[in-house]
N, C-alpha and C positions, 0 to 999 in steps of 0.2 A: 426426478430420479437422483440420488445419493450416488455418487461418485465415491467409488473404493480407492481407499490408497493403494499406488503402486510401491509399496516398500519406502520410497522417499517420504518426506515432508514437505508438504507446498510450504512455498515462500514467494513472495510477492515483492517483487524489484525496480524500484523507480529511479529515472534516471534523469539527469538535469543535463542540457547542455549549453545555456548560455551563461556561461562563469565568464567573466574575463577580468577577475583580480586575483589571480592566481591563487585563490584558498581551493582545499579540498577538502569538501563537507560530507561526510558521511555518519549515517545514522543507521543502526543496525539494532534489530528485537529480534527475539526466537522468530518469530513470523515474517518480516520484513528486513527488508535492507531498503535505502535510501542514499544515491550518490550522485556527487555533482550539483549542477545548478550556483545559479547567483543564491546570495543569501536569502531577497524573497522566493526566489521560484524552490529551494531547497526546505524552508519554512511552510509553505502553502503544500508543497507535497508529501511532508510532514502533517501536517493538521490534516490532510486528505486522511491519508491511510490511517492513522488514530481513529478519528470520528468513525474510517470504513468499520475498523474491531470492535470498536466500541456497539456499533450496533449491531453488528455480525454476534456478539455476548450477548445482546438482549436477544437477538431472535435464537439463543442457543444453537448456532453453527459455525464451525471449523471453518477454516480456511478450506481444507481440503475436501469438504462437503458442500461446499456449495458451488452452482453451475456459474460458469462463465459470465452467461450472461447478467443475471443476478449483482453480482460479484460488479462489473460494468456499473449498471444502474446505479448502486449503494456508491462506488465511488464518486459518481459523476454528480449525485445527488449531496454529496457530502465537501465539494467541491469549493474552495470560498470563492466568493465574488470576485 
């Protein structure tokens, strides 16, 4: 079932919390934002969500079209080692 937008824009928000050298890393795209984290766990949450649009583009669906769980699996699957 195709989920209608509610007037908003989904956007998709990841969030790091073991920084402890005081940088503050944020990455932001029309679609997502990305903040916080150590530089790898900032990187690897980075390369997540890419890879997630990237195939969310081949399978021709939005962010805002696609269910939860869905959306779950593509990340988790796209996830690096």
């Amino acid at each position: 079932m195709d989920r209608a937008p509610s007037g908003g824009k989904a956007h998709l928000l990841g969030v790091g919390l073991d920084c402890d050298d005081g940088h503050k890393r944020i990455t932001k795209a029309e679609e997502f934002s990305i903040v916080g984290g150590s530089e790898q766990t900032h990187d690897r949450m980075t390369e997540t969500v890419c890879k997630t649009f990237e195939e969310l583009e081949q399978k021709n669906k939005k962010l805002d079209h696609v269910e939860p769980q869905e959306l779950a699996d593509i990340l988790y699957k796209n996830t690096p080692d």
